[in-house]
C-alpha positions, 0 to 999 in steps of 0.5 A, spaced: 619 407 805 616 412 811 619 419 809 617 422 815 623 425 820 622 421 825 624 415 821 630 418 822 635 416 828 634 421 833 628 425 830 623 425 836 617 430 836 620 436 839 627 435 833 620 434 829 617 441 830 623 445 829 625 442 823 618 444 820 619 451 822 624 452 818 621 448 812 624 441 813 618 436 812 620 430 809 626 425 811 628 427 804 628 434 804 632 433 810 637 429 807 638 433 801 641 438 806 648 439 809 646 437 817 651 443 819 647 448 814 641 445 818 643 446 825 646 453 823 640 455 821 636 452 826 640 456 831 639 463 828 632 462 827 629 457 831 632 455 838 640 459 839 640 454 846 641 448 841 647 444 845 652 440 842 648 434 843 643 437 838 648 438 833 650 430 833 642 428 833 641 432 827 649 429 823 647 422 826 640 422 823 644 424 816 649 419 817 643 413 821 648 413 827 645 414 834 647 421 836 652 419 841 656 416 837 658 421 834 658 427 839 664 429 839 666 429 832 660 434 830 663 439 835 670 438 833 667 440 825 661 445 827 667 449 831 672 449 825 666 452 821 664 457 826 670 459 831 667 463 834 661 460 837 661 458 844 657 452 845 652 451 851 651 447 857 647 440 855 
């Protein structure tokens, strides 16, 4: 099996390069993680522009479901962990 990120859904180049830099390399290191700690942590740390359509790339590719499918329901749960954030314009 291909252990890359972008054998996951909604894993491109760009998603790539910024999972790298917070230390996620492999589909397996990206699986083991709670996705929502995952685009925490990437808006601290890499890109605090992220939108909401980020959050459900990174929960879709955990899930193996397309982004949109699961865009509002990502927000609906980030924004239940985290009241205070504003969510960006995507």
């Amino acid at each position: 099996m291909d252990d890359s990120l972008r054998s996951l859904p909604n894993i491109g180049k760009v998603m790539e390069g910024k999972l790298n830099k917070i230390g996620i390399k492999s589909r397996g290191a990206f699986l083991r993680r709670d996705p929502y700690k995952v685009f925490d942590e990437l808006l601290k740390k890499v890109d605090p522009t992220l939108c909401r359509c980020a959050l459900a790339a990174i929960v879709g590719a955990k899930e193996g479901v397309p982004w949109h499918a699961v865009t509002k329901h990502t927000a609906a749960e980030y924004q239940k962990r985290h009241k205070r954030h504003k969510w960006g314009r995507c």
